[in-house]
Backbone bond lengths (Angstrom), bond angles and torsions (degrees), N, CA, C in turn:
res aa  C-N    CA-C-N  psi(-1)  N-CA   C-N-CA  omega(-1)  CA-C   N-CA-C  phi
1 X - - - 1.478 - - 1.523 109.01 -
2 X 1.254 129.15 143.68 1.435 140.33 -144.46 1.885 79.50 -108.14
3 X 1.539 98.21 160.32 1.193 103.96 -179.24 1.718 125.72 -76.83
4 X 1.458 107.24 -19.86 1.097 136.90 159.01 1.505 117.75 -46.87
5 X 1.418 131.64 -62.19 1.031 157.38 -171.25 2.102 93.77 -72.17
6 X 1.210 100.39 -54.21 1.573 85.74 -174.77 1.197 111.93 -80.77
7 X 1.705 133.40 -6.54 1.335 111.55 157.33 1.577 104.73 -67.25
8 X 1.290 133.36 -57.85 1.406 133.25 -159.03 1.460 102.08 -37.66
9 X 1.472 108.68 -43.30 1.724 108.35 -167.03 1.630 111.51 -86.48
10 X 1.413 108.29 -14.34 1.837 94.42 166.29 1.477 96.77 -88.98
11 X 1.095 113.25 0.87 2.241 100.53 -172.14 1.782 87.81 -83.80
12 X 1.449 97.64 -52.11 1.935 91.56 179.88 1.631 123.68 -42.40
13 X 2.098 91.52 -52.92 1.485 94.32 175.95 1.825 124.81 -34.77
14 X 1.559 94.63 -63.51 1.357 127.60 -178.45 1.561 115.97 -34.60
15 X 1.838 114.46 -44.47 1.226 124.27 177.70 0.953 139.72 -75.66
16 X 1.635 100.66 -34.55 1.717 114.97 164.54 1.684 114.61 -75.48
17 X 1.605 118.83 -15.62 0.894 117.37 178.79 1.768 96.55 -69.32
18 X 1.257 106.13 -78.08 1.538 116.85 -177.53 1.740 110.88 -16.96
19 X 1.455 88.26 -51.43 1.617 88.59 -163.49 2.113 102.45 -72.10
20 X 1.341 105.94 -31.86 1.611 98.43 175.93 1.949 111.44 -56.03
21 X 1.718 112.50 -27.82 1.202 105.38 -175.46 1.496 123.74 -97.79
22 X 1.822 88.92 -4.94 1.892 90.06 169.57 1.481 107.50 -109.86
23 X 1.176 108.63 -50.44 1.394 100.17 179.86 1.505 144.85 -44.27
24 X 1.307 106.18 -28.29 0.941 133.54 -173.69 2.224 122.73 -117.54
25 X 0.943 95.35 22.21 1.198 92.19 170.98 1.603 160.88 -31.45
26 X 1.009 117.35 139.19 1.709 106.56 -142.57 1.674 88.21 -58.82
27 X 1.420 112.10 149.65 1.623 99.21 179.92 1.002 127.03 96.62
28 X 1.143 130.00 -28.04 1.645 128.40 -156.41 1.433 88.33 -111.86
29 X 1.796 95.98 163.39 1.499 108.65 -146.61 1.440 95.20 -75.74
30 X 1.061 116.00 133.00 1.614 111.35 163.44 1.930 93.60 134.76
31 X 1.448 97.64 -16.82 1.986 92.44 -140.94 1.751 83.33 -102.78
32 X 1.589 137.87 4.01 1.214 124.54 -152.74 1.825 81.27 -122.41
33 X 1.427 123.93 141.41 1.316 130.04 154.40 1.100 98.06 -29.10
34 X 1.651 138.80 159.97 1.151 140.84 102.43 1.406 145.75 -21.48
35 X 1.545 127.68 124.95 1.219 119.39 -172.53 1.279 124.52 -30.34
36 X 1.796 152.05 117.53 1.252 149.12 174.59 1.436 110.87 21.05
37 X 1.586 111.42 112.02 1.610 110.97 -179.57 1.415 92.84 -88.19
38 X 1.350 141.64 -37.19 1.227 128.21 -179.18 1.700 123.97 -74.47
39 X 1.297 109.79 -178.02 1.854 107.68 -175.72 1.370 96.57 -60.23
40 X 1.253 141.02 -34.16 1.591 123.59 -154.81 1.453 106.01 -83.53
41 X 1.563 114.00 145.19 1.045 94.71 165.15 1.856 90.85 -132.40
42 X 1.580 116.62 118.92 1.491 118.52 172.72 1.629 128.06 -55.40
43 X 1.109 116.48 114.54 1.512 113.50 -159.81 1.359 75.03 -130.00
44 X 1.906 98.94 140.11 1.359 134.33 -169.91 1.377 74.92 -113.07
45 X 1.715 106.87 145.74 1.366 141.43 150.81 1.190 125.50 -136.05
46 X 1.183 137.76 146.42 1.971 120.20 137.34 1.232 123.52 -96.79
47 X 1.029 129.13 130.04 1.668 134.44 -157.95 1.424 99.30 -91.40
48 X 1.409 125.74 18.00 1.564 114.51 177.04 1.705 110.87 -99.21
49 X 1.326 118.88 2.24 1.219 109.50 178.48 1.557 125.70 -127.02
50 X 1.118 106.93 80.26 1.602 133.91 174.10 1.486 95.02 -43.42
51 X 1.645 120.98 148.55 1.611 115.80 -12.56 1.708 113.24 -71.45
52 X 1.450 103.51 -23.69 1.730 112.59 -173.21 1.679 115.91 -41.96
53 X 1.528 115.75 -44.03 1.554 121.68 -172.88 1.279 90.19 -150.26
54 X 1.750 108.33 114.14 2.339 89.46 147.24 1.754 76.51 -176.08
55 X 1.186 101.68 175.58 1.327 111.37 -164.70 1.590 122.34 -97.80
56 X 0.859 139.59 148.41 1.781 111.39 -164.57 1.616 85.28 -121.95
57 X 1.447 99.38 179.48 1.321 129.71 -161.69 1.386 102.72 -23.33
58 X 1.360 110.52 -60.21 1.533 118.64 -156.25 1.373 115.12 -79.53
59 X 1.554 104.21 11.11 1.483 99.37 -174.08 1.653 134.62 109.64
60 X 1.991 90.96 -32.25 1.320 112.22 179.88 1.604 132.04 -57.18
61 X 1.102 133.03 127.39 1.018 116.01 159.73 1.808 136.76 -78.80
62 X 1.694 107.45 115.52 1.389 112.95 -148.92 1.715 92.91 -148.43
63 X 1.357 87.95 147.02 1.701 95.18 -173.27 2.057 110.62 -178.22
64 X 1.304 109.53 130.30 1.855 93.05 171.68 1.922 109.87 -55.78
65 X 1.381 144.79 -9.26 0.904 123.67 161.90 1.674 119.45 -103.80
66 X 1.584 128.81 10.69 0.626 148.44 167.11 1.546 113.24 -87.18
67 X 1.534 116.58 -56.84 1.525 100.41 158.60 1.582 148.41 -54.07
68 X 1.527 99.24 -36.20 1.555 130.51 161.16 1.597 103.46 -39.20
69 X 1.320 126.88 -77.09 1.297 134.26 149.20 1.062 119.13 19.55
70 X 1.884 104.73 -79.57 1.501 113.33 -143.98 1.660 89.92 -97.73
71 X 0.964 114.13 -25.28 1.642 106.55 163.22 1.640 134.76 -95.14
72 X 1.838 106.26 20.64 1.218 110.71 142.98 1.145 100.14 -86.49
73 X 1.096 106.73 -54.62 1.988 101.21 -166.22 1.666 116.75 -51.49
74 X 1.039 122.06 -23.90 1.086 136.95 160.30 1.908 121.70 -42.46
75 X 1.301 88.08 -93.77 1.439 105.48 150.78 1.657 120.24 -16.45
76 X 0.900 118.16 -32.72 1.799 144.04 -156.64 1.537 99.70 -115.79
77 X 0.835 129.09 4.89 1.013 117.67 -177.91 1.919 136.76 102.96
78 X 1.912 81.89 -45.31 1.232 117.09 -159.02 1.451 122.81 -90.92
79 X 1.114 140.70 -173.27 1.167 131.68 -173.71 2.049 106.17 -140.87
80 X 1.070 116.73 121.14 1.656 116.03 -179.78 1.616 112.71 -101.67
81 X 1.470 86.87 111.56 1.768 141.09 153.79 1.356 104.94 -59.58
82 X 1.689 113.51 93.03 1.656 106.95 170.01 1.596 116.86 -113.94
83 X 1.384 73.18 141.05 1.672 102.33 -179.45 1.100 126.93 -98.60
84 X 1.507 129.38 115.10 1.298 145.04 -159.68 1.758 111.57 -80.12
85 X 1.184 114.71 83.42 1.580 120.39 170.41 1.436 122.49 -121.51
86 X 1.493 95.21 150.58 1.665 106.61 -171.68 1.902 104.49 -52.08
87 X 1.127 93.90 152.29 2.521 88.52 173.09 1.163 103.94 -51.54
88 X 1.607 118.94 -61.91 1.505 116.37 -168.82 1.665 115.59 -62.64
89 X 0.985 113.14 -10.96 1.648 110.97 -173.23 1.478 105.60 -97.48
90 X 1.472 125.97 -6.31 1.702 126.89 -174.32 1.209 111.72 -55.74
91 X 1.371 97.48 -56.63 1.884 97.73 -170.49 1.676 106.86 -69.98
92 X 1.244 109.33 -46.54 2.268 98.37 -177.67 1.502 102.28 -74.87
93 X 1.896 119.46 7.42 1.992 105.66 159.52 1.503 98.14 -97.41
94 X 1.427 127.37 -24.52 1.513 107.30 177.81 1.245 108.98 -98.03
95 X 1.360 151.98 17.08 1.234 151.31 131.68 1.878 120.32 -60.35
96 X 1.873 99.82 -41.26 1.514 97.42 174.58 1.370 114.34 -92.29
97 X 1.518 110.02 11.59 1.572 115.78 161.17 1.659 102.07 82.31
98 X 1.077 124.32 19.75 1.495 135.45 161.61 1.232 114.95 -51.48
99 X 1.224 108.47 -50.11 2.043 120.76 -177.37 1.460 104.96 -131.99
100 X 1.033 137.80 127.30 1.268 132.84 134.40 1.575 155.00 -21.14
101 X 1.623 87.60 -37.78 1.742 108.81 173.45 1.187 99.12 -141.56
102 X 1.644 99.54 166.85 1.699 99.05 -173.18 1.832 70.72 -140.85
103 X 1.382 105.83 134.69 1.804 133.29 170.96 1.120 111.64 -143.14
104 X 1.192 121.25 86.00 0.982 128.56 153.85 1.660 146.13 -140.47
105 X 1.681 121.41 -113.98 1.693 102.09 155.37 1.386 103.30 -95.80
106 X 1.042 145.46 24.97 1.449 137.28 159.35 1.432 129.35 -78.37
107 X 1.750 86.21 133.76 1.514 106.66 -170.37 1.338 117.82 -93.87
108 X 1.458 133.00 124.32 1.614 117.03 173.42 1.665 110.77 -79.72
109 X 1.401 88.06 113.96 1.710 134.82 141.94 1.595 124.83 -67.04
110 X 1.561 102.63 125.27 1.569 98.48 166.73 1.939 131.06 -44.39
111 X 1.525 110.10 -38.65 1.553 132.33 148.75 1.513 96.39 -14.34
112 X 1.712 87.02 -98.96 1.550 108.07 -178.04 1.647 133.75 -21.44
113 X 1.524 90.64 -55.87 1.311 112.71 170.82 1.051 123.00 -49.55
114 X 1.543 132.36 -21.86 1.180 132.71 -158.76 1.385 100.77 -116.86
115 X 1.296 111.08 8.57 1.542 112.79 171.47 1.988 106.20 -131.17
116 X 1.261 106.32 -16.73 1.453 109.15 168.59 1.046 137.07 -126.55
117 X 0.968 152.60 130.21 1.907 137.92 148.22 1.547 121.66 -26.18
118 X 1.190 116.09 103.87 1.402 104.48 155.56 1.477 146.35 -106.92
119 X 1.585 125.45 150.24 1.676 89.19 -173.90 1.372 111.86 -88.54
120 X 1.473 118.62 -141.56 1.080 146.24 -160.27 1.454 98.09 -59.66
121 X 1.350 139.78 179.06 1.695 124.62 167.66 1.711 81.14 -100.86
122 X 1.439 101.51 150.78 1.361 126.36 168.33 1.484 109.44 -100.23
123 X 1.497 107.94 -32.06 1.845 91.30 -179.88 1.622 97.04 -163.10
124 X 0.838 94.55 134.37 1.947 110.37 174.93 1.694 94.14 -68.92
125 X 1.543 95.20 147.13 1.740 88.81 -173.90 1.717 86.76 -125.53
126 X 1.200 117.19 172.03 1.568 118.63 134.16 1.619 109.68 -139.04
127 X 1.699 97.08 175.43 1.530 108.46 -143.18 1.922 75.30 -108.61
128 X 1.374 112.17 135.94 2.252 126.74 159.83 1.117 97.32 -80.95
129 X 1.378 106.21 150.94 1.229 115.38 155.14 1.810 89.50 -120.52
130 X 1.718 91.74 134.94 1.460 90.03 -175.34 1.571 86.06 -128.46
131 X 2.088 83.56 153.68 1.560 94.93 176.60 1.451 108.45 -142.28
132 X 1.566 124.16 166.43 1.169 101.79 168.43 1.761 124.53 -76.42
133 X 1.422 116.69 166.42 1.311 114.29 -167.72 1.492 117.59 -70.94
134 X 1.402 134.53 -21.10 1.343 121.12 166.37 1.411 122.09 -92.15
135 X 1.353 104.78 33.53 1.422 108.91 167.14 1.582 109.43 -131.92
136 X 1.127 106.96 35.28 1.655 118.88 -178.93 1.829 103.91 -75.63
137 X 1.054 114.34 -22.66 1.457 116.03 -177.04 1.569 127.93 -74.76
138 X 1.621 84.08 -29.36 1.637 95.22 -172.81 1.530 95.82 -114.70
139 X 1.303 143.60 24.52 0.871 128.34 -153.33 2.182 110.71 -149.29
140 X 1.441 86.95 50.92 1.712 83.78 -148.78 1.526 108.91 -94.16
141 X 1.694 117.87 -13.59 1.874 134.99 -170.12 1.019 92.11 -125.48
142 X 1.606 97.64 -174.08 1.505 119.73 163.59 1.392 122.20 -93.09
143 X 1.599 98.25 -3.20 1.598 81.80 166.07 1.149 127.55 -106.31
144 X 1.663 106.06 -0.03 1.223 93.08 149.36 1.866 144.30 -112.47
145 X 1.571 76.98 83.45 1.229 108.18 -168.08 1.855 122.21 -135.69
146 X 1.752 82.39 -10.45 1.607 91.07 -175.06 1.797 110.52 -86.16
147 X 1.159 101.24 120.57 1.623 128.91 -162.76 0.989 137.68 95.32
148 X 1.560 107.83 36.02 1.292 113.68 -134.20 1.689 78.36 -132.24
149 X 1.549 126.13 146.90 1.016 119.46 165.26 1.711 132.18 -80.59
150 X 1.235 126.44 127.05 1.521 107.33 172.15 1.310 116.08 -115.91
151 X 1.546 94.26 -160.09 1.443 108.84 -163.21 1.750 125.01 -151.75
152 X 1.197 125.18 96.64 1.040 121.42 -150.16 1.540 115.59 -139.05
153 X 1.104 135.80 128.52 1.352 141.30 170.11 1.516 112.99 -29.68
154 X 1.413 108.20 122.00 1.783 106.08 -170.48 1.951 109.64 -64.15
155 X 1.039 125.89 156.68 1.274 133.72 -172.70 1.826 115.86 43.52
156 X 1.228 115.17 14.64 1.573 122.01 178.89 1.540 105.64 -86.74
157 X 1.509 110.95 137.71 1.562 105.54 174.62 1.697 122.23 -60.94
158 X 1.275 105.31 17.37 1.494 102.49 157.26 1.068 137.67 -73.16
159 X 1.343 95.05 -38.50 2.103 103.81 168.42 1.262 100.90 -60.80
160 X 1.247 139.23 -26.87 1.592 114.75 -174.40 1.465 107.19 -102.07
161 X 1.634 129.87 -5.67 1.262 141.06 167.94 1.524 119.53 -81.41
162 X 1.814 103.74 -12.82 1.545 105.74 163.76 1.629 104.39 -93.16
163 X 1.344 120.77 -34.32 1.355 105.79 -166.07 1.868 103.74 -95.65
164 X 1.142 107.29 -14.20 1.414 88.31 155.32 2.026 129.83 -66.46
165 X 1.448 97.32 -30.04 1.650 93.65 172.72 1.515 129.99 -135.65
166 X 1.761 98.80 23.04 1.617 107.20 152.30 1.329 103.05 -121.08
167 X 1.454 106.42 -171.33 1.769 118.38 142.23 1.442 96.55 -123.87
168 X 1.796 129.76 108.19 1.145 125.09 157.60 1.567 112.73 -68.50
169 X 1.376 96.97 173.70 1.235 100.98 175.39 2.033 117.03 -88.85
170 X 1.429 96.33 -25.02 1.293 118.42 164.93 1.448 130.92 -148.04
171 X 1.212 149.69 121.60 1.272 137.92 143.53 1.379 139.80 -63.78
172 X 1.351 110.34 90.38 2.030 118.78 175.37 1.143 108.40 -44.94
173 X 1.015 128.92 136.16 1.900 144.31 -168.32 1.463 89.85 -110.88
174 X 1.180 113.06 108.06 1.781 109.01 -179.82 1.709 86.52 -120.42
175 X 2.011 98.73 161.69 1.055 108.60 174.76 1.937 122.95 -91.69
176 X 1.330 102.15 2.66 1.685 118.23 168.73 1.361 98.04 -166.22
177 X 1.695 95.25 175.42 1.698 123.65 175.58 1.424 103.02 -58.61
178 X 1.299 140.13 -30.30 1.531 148.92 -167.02 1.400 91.63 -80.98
179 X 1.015 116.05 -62.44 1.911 121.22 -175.69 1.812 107.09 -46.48
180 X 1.314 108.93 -57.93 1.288 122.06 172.59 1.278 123.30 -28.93
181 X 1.897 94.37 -57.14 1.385 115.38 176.18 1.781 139.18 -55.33
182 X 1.479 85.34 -39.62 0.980 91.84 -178.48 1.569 121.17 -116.55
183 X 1.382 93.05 13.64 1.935 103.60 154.97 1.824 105.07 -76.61
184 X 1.216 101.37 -33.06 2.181 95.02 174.55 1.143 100.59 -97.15
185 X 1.503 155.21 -6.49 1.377 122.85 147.91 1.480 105.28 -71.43
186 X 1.098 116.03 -30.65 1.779 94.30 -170.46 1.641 120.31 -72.74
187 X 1.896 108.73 -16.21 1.278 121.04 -176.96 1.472 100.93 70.97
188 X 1.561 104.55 50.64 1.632 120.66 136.13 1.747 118.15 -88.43
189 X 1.035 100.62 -31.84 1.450 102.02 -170.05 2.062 102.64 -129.40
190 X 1.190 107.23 153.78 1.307 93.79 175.67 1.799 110.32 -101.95
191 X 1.055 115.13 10.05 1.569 122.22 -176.78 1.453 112.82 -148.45
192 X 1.011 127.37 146.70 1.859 116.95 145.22 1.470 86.68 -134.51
193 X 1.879 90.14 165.69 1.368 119.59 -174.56 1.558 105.57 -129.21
194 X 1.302 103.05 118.77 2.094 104.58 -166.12 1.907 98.66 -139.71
195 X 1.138 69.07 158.90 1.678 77.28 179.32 1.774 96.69 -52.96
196 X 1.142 108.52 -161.39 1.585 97.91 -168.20 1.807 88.04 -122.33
197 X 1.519 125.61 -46.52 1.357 145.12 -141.63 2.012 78.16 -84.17
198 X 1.440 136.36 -50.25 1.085 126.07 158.38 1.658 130.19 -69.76
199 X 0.803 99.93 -16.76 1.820 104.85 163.63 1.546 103.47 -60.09
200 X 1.338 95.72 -67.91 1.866 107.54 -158.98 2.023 88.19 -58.07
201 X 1.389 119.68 -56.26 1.516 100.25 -174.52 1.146 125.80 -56.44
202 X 1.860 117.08 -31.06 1.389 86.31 163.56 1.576 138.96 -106.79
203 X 1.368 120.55 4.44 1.987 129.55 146.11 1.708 94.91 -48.99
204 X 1.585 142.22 -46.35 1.328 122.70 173.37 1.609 113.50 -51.17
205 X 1.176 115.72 -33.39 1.710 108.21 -165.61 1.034 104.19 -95.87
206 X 1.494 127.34 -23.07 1.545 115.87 -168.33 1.507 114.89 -117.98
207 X 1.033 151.41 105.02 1.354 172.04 -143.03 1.893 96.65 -78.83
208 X 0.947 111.45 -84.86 1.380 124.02 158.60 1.519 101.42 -21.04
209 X 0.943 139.42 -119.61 1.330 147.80 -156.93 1.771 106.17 -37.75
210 X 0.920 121.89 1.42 1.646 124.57 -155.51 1.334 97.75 -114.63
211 X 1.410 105.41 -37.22 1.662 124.41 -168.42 1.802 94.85 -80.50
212 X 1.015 113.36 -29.03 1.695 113.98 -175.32 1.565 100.83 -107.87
213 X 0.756 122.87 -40.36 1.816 120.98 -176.70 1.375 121.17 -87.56
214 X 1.224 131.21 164.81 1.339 131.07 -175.19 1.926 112.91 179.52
215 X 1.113 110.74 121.91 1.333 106.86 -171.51 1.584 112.07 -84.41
216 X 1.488 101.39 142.78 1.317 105.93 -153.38 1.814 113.37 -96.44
217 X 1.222 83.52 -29.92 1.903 100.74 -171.98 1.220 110.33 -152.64
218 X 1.588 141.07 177.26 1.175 129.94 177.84 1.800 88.05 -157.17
219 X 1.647 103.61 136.47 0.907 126.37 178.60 1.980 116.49 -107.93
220 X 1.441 113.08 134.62 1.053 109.58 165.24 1.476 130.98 -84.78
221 X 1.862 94.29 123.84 1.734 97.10 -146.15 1.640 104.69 -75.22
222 X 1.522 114.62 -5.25 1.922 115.76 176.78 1.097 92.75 -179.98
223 X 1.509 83.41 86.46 1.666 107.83 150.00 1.661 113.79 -66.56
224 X 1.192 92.30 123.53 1.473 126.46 -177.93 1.601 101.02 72.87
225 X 1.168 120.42 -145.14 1.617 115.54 -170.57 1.968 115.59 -47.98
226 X 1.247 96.91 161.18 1.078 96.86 -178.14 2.184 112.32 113.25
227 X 1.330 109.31 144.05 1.311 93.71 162.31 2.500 89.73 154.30
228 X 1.115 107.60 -167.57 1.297 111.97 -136.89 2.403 74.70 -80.46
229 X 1.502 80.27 125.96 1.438 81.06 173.61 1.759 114.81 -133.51
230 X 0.832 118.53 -151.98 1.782 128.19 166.22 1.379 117.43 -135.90
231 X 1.063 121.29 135.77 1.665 123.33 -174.69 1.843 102.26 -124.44
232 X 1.715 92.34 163.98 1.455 131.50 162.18 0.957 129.82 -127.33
233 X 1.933 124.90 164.42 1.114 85.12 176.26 1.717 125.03 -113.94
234 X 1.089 115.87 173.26 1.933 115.75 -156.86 1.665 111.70 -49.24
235 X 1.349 101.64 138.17 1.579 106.25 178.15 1.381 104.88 105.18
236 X 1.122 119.36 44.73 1.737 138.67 -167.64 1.471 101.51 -146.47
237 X 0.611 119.39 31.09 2.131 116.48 -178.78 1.594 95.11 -34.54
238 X 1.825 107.33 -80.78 1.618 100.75 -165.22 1.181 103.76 -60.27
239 X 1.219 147.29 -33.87 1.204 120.52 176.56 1.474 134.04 -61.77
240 X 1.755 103.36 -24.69 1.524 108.75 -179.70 1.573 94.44 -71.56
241 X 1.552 124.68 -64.82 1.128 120.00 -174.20 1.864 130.42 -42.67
242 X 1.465 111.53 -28.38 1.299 112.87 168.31 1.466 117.92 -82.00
243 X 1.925 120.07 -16.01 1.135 104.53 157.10 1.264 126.04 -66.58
244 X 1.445 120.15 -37.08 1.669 130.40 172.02 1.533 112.13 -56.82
245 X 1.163 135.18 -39.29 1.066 116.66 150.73 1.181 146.27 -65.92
246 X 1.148 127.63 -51.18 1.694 122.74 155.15 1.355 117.61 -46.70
247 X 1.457 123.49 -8.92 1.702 133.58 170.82 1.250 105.26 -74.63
248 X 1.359 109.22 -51.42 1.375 106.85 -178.86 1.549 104.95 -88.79
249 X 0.776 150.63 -26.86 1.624 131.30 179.44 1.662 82.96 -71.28
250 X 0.982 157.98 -125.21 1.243 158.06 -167.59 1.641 101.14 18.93
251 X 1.283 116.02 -53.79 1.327 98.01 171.81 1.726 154.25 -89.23
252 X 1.809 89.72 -2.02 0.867 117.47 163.45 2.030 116.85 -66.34
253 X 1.767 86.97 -56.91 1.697 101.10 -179.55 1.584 100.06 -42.99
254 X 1.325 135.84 -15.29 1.727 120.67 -142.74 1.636 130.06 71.54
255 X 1.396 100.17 -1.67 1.988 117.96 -179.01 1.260 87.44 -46.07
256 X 1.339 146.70 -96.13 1.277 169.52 21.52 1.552 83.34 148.03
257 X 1.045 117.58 -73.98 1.591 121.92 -172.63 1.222 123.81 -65.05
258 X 1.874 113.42 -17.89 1.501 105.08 178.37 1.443 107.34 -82.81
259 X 1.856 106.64 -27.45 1.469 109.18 -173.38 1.890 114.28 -59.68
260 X 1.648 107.00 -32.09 1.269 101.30 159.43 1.408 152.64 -59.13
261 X 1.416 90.88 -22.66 1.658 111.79 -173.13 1.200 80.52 -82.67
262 X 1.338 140.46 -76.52 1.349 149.74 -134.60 1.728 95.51 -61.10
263 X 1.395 114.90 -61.42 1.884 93.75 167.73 1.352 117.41 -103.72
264 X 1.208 108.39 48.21 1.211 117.67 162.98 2.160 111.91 29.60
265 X 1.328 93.37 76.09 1.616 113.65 168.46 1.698 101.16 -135.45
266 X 1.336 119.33 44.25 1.421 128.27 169.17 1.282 107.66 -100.54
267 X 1.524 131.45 58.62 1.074 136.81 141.65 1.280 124.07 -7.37
């Protein structure tokens, strides 16, 4: 080969290389597999936050965003494989490709957003402020709440729904709404802040805690857009868009509405 000829063929080498590292960029639409070609589709949950995910009597795993789930996946073809992860760990397992979907009590946040896809909102939430019951007198805003210790589900938009409208004196990092709960009946904390639709399910199941607790106020957890959705992760268009549709035919059918009645988050 002439010396001529072997520059031409490292200039070729050189170009297709270039073009595999620009053209194609990690991320960009076209460059990510497609959502699960096989039946499974891995759905991240945490089973600590009733009614959306937690396990009932028998062991089962059952929840309104847990059913939603299995009848997209359904719908799809597919069948949902759930995977048991902590809240704060959902989004860095569907970024390291651990799960596919994340269904659970998570709400899309601008944060969030900027690290996931989300779909359609499935349910407007709001955030309790729960207290115990002989402190109903002194205990009626958020301000009076500033110095006050709380208690709140770790990575849940409550920590930023207390420090947007108190100054506690501390925030308890609990691992669920139950943990929360029962750091202010025990008079670890003088407040927690929980979704409200899991508050009320669990003062329904537990007698004890109902008799000492009592929610004091209720905050709207996203005002204006925003509210309890399901995510992927970015660079999925048809896939986001075919979840939004089967979201919404689901809510058209009434799907959507029986799953509410049924754990009662019909606000």
């Amino acid at each position: 080969m002439t010396s001529a000829n072997k520059t031409g063929t490292k200039r070729i080498f050189l170009f297709a290389l270039l073009f595999l590292m620009f053209a194609l960029p990690a991320g960009a639409p076209g460059a990510e597999a497609p959502f699960p070609k096989g039946k499974i589709v891995r759905v991240g949950t945490d089973p600590t936050a009733p009614p959306f995910s937690f396990y009932d009597e028998n062991g089962k795993l059952v929840g309104f965003s847990v059913e939603i789930a299995e009848e997209l996946c359904k719908r799809m073809g597919k069948r949902a494989e759930f995977v048991i992860v902590p809240f704060s760990s959902l989004i860095p397992s569907l970024l390291e490709k651990k799960i596919d979907l994340i269904a659970s009590s998570m709400s899309d946040t601008p944060a969030r957003r900027s690290a996931v896809d989300f779909t359609r909102t499935i349910n407007k939430t709001w955030s309790a402020t729960i207290i115990r019951r002989n402190r109903t007198s002194e205990i009626k805003t958020f301000a009076d709440l500033n110095g006050k210790i709380a208690a709140a589900k770790e990575g849940s938009i409550h920590f930023d729904i207390i420090r947007k409208n108190a100054e506690p004196k501390k925030i308890l990092a609990t691992p669920g709404v139950l943990e929360s709960l029962e750091a202010v009946a025990a008079e670890k904390a003088d407040f927690a802040q929980a979704d409200y639709a899991g508050t009320r399910f669990l003062l329904d199941k537990n007698k004890e805690l109902n008799r000492k607790l009592k929610v004091a106020f209720l905050t709207e957890s996203h005002p204006g857009k925003g509210g309890l959705a399901f995510a992927i992760r970015k660079g999925q268009p048809e896939t986001l868009k075919t979840f939004d549709t089967l979201i919404l035919d689901m809510f058209q059918e009434g799907v959507i509405r029986t799953f509410e009645v049924r754990y009662k988050i019909d606000l």
